[in-house]
C-alpha positions as CSV (number, residue, x, y, z in Angstrom):
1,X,-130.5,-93.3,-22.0
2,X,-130.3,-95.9,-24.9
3,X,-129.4,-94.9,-28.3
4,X,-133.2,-96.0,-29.7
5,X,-134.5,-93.6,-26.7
6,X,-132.6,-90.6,-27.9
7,X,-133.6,-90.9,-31.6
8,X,-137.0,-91.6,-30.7
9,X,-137.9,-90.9,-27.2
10,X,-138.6,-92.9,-24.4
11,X,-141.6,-94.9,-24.5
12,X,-144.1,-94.5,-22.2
13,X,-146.1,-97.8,-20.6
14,X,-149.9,-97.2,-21.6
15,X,-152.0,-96.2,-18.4
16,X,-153.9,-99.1,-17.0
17,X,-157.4,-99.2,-18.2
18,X,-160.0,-98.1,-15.6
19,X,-161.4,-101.3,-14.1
20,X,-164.6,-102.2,-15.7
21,X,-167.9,-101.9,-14.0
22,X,-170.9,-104.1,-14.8
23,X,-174.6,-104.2,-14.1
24,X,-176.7,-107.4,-14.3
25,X,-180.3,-106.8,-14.5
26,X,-182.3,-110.6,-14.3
27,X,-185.3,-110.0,-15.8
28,X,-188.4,-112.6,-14.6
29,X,-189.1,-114.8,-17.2
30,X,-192.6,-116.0,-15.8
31,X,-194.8,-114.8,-13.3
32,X,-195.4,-111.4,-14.7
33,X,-198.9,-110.6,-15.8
34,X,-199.7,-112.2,-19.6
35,X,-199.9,-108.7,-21.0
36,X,-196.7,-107.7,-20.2
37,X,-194.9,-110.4,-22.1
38,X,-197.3,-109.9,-24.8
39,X,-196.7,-105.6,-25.2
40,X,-192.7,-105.9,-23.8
41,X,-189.6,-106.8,-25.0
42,X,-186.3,-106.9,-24.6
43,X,-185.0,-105.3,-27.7
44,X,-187.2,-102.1,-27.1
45,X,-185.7,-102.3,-23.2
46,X,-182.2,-102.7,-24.8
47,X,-183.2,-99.4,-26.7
48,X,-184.3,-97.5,-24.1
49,X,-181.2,-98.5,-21.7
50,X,-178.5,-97.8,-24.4
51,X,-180.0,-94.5,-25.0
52,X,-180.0,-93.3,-21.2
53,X,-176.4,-94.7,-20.7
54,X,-175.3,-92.2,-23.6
55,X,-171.1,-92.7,-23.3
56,X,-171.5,-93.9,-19.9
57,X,-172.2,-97.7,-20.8
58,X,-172.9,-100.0,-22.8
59,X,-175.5,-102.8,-23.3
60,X,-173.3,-106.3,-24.1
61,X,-175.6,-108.8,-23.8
62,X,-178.6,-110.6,-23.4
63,X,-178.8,-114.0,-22.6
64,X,-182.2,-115.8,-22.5
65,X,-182.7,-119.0,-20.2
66,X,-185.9,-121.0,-18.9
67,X,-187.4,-118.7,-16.2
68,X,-184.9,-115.5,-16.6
69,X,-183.3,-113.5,-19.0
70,X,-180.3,-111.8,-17.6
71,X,-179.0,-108.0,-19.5
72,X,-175.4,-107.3,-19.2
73,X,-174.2,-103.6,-19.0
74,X,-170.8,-102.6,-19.0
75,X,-169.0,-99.0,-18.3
76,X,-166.8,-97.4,-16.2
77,X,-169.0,-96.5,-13.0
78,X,-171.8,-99.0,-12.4
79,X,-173.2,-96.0,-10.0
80,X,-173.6,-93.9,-12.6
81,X,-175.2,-95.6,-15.0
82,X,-177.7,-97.2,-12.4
83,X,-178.7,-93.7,-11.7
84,X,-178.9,-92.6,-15.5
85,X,-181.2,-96.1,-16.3
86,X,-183.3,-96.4,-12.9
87,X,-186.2,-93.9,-14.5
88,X,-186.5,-96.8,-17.0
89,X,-186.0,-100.2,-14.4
90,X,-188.3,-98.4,-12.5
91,X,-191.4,-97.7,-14.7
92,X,-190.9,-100.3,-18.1
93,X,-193.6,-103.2,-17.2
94,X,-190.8,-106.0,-18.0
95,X,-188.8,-104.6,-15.4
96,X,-190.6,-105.1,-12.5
97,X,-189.3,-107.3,-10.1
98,X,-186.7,-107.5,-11.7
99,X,-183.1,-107.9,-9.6
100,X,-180.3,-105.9,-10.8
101,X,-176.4,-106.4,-9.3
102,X,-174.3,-104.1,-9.6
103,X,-170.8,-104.5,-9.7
104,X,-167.2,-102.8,-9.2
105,X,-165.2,-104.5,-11.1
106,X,-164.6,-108.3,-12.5
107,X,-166.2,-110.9,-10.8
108,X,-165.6,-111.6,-7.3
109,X,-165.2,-107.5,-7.0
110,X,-167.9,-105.6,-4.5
111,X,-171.0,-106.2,-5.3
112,X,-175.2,-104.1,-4.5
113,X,-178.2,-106.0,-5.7
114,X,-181.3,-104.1,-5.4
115,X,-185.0,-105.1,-6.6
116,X,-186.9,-103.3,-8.6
């Protein structure tokens, strides 16, 4: 035992962080019924997913392209927060359709897509 580790302790190595789980839900961008475009948006879905994923997850991202517009979700079990925001996937207009990957990990880890 060093001198620095008897004055002060020995230091501990941080715990590795639990690996980071993800959900991408690709939302259709056209082929939906008008009125659904026109009554739905993404900021109320963001909403409504950030409030059923409580401290499970997080919404971190929305990115908007020509025919899709893909949300990113980030927590530690992508299981778990599927099951805590399929009530909403499975009943907000916007969402139908839609195909949602989840993920164990970083890319290139396991992977589930299902369609809503």
């Amino acid at each position: 035992m060093g001198f620095f580790d008897k004055i002060f302790g020995k230091q501990q190595a941080p715990a590795a962080p639990p690996p980071e789980h993800s959900i991408l839900i690709y939302l259709k961008g056209e082929g939906l019924d008008e009125a659904v475009y026109k009554s739905c948006d993404t900021v109320t879905l963001d909403g409504l997913l950030t409030k059923a994923l409580g401290a499970h997850g997080v919404v971190s991202s929305i990115e908007s392209r020509a025919t899709e517009t893909i949300l990113f979700l980030y927590g530690a079990d992508s299981e778990k927060m599927y099951s805590l925001i399929d009530p909403i996937l499975s009943t907000y207009p916007l969402c139908k359709s839609a195909k949602v990957i989840l993920r164990d990990g970083s890319p290139g880890s396991p992977e589930r897509e299902i369609t809503i």
